[in-house]
N, C-alpha and C positions, 0 to 999 in steps of 0.2 A: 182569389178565393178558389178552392178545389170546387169541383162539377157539385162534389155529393152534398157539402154545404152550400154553396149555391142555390139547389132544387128544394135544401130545407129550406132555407131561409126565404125562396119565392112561396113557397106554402103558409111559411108563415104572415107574409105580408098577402096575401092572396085572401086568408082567413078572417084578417085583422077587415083587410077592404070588403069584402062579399062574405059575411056571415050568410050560412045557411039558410039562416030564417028571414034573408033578406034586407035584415034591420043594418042600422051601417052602426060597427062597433064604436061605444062609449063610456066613459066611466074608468071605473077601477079594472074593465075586463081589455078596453083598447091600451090599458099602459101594461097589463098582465103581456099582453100580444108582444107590446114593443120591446119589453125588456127580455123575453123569449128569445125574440130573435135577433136584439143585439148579444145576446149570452153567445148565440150560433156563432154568431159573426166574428165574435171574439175566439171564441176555439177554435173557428175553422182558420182563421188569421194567424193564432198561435201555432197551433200544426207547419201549416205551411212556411211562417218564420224558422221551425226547428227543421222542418226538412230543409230548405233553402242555404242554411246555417250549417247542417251536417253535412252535402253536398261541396259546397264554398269549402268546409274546414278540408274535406279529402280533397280538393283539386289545389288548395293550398299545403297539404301535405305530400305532394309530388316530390320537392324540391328535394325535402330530407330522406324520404325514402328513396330514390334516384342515387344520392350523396352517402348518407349512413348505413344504410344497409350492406353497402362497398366498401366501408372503410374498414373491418377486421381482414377483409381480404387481402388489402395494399401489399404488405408484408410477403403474399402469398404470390402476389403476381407478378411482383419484383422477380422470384424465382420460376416461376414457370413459364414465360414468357422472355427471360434472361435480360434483363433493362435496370437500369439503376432506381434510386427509387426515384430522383428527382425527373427524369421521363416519366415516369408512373405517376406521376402527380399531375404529369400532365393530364393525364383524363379525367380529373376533377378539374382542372385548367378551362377542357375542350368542354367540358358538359355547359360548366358555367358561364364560359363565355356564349356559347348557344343559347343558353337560357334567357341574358342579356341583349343577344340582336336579334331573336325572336321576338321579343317582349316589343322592340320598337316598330317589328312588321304588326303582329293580331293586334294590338292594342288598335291603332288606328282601323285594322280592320272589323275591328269591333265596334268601334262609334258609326262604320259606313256601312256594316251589313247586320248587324246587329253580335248579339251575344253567343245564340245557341252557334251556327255555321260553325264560324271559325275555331271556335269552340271544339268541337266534334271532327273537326277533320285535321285538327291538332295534337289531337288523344291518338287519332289513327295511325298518324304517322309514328307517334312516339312510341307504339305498340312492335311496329317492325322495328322500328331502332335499336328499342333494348334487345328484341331481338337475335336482330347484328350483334351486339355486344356479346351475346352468349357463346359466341362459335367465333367471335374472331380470333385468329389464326397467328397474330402480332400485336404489337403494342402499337404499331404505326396506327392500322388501322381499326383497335379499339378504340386510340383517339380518334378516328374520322367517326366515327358511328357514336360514340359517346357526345360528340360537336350535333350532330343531328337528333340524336335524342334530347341536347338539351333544348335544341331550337324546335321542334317539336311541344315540349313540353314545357314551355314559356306559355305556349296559352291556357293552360289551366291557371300559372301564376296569375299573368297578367290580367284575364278576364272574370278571374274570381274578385279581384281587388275591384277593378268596375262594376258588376255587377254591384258590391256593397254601396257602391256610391249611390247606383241609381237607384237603392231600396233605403237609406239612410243617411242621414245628416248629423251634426254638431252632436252632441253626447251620446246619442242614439250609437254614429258608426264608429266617436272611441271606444264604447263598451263593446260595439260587435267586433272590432277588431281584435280584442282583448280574450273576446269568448271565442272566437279565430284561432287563437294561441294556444286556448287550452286545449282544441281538436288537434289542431295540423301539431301543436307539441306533442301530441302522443306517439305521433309518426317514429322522431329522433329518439325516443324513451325505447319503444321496439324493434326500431329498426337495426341498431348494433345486433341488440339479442336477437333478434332473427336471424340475421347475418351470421354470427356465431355459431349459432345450432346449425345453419345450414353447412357451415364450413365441417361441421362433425361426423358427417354421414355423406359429402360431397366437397367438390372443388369450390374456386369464385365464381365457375361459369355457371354454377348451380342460381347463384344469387339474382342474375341477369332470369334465367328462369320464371324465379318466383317472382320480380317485377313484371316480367312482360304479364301472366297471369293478374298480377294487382292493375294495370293497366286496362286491360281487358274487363275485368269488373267495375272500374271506376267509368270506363266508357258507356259501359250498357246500364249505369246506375245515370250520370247524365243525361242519356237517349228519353229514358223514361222518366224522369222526374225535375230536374231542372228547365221551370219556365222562362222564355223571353223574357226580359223585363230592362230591354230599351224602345219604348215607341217606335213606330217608324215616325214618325210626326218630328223624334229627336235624333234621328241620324243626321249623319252630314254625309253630302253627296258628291261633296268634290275629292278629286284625286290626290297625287303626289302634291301638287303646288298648296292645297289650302292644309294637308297634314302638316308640310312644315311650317307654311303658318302659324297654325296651331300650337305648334311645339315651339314655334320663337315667341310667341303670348308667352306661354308657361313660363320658359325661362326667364324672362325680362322679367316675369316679377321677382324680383330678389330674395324675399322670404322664402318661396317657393321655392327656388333653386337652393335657399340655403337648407329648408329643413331636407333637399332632397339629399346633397355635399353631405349631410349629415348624419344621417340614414346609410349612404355607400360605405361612408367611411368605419363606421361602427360596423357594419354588416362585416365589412372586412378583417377587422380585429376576430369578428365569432371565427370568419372562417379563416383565416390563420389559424385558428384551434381545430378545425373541421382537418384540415390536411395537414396538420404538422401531427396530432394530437397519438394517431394510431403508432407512428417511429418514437415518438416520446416516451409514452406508455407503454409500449411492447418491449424497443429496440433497449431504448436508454434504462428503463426502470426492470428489464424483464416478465413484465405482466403476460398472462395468457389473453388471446383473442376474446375469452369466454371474461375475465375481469376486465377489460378494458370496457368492453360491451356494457357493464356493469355498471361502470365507473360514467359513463357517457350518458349512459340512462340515469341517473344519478344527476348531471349537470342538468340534462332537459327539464328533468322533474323543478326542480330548480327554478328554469325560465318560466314554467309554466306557472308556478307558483305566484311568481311575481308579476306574472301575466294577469291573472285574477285577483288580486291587492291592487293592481293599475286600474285595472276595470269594476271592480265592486266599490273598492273602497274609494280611492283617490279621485276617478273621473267626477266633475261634478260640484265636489268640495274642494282644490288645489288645480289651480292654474295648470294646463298641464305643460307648458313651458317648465314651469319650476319643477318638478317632475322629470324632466326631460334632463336640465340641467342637475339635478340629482343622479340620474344614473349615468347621466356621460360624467360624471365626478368618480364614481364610484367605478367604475369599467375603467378609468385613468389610474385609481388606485391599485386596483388589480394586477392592472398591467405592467408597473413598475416593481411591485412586490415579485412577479414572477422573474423579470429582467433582473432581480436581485437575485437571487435564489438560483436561477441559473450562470450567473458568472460568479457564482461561491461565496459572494460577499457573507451568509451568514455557515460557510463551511458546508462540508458533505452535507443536502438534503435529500431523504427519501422521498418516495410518490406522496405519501401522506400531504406534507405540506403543499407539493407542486398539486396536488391533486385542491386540496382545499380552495386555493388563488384562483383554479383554475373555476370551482364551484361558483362562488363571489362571480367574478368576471360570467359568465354566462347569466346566473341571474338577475345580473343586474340586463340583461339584453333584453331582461321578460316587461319592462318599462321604458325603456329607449326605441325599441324599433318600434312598437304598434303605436306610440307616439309621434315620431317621425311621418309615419304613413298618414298619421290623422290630421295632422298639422296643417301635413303638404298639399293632401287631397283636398281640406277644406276651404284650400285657394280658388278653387275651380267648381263650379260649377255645372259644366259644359266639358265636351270634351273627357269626360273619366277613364277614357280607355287608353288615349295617349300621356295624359298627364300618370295614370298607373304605370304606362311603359315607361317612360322617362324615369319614376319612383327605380324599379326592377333593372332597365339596363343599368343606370348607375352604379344601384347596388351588386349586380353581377357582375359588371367588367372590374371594378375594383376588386371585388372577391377572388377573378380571377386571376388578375394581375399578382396578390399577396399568396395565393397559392404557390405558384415555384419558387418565391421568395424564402420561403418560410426554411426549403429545401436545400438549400443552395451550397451551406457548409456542410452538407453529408447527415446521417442517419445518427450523431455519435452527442449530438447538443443542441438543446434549447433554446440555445442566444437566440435566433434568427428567429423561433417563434416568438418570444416572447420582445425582440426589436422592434417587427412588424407590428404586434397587437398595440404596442404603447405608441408607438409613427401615428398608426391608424386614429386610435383613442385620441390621441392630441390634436389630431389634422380636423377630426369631425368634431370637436370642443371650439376650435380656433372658428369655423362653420357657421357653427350656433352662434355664437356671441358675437361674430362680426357682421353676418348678413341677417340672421335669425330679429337681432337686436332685442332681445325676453324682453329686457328693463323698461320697452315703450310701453309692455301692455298693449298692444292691440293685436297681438298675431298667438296670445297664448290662449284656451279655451277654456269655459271653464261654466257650467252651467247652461251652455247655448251660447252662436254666436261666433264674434274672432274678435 
């Protein structure tokens, strides 16, 4: 509870116990007292949930700000930097992959020294990083500095996801995760379009710019208002040897490793669209930076939407297994419809239809991944900061593995994105249903519980 509800609420219990005239409250005026100041208690808890929440949703919105804000650029730095584009992908490659084997260093270090530190001195580095990225000089070494920003800025990922744990349980953290999506989704919604206008009145290097800046406010918004909120009573004190401990628990549970296999894999299908999507849409369909922008922000709105249908509606009343299995169904559908569509089966298509496939397929990620994360996390009890890294490295490396894939037959066709999206979609389906096992009923949630 903040200081200033606190001091109310000690007054009010202060009031209740030592009436002034000495008499000790009774009656209709001690239940007047009580309900005063559980009122306090309540507001001052719900503030503090929303700041907590707002906070969480920007160090979750890292990811796509870091990522989308750069992708009208690609195009751009293919030629000013003189690199094909499939090198140039690479620096969504190096970010991700950083973000990925960061995620397995702070996570652990967040269960052993708590939350704020690592936290904070996470943000710091990632602040030079982008940086670097502003003024580098080659693509080599955009990619070294983009590898470091990613790993840098893994701890915002990683340590927001802990944090939820340690403040939420069973329906409580699928809804917060849900309300997570609708925040850190606004990130991908503006970030094209930022990107865009920045490209109109500056270069890419402008972009790296306005990050380092959002960096810097996200830091000094942490500094000040993000509470502790792991005991020291609940850290663990041992080093290297009991981390991976820890992390061979997690995997050995099967569910748990399946909803994570599940999670990378889907993750991976979106971002096959993340790095394929700007040579798609620019190169193959001729879009400007400023529509594709458009068109992107369009797909997020999208995720976001069905982020809050997951979370209002569905959590609660529907198993979220089956839910789960609903939109990895539906992100399968997508994904073959687009593989159709780009090897001509139904003749010349324009953006329209590829664009529409592409709409579907993302939304349906606004009920697959916060499900995924809720699944898996609520395996564990213990431990939240490594069981989160294990969630995010999976999901990155895989992410970044289909990144140069997507690339690989040139700037001129689809296939290869829309190969990987449907690979991806099948691998993490095949995931669920073999390790997942939904049909037992004991690992889907639904009400409270596993």
């Amino acid at each position: 509870m903040p200081e200033g509800g606190a001091s109310i609420s000690n007054s009010v219990s202060n009031t209740a116990a030592n009436p002034t005239d000495g008499r000790a409250a009774r009656g209709p005026a001690a239940l007047d007292l009580k309900a005063a100041e559980a009122t306090i208690r309540a507001t001052s808890a719900r503030r503090t949930s929303l700041l907590v929440t707002l906070v969480l949703g920007g160090l979750t919105a890292t990811p796509p700000l870091a990522m989308d804000m750069y992708l009208p650029a690609l195009p751009e730095v293919t030629q000013a930097l003189h690199a094909p584009a499939a090198t140039v992908q690479l620096t969504l490659t190096a970010c991700m992959a950083g973000m990925a084997l960061g995620q397995l260093v702070v996570g652990p270090m967040s269960d052993r020294w708590g939350r704020r530190r690592p936290l904070l001195a996470g943000l710091a580095v990632y602040i030079v990083a982008t940086a670097l990225c502003a003024i580098a000089p080659t693509v080599e070494l955009l990619i070294v500095f983009r590898l470091l920003q990613g790993l840098a800025g893994a701890a915002g990922i990683v340590i927001a996801r802990a944090v939820a744990r340690d403040l939420y349980d069973g329906v409580a953290m699928a809804r917060f995760f849900s309300t997570l999506m609708l925040i850190s989704g606004v990130a991908p919604i503006i970030a094209p379009l930022i990107g865009g206008q920045i490209l109109r009145i500056t270069d890419w290097r402008g972009v790296f710019v306005v990050l380092t800046g959002v960096g810097l406010l996200l830091t000094a918004v942490v500094w000040a208002k993000l509470p502790e909120t792991l005991a020291p009573a609940d850290r663990h004190g041992g080093g290297v040897g009991e981390t991976l401990a820890s992390m061979r628990r997690l995997l050995a549970d099967r569910a748990f490793t399946g909803y994570t296999l599940t999670g990378g894999f889907a993750f991976a299908a979106l971002f096959a669209y993340v790095a394929a999507s700007p040579f798609v849409v620019q190169e193959i369909y001729g879009a400007s930076p400023q529509t594709f922008s458009l068109l992107f922000g369009l797909n997020s709105i999208g995720l976001v939407i069905m982020g809050q249908i997951n979370g209002r509606v569905l959590v609660g009343r529907v198993r979220l297994d089956k839910v789960l299995g609903l939109g990895l169904t539906v992100v399968v559908a997508a994904a073959v419809a687009l593989l159709l569509m780009s090897l001509g089966v139904f003749g010349e298509v324009g953006l329209v239809p590829m664009a529409a496939a592409l709409f579907v397929l993302m939304s349906a990620m606004g009920i697959t991944l916060p499900n995924t994360q809720t699944l898996a996390l609520m395996r564990t009890r213990h431990a939240a900061g490594s069981a989160s890294a294990l969630l995010g490295t999976t999901s990155f490396l895989i992410g970044a593995i289909a990144s140069p894939l997507v690339g690989i037959a040139g700037e001129d066709t689809a296939v290869p994105m829309a190969v990987v999206q449907l690979a991806a979609a099948l691998v993490a389906l095949v995931c669920f249903l073999g390790m997942c096992r939904p049909w037992n009923g004991r690992t889907g949630l639904k009400g409270g519980g596993i």
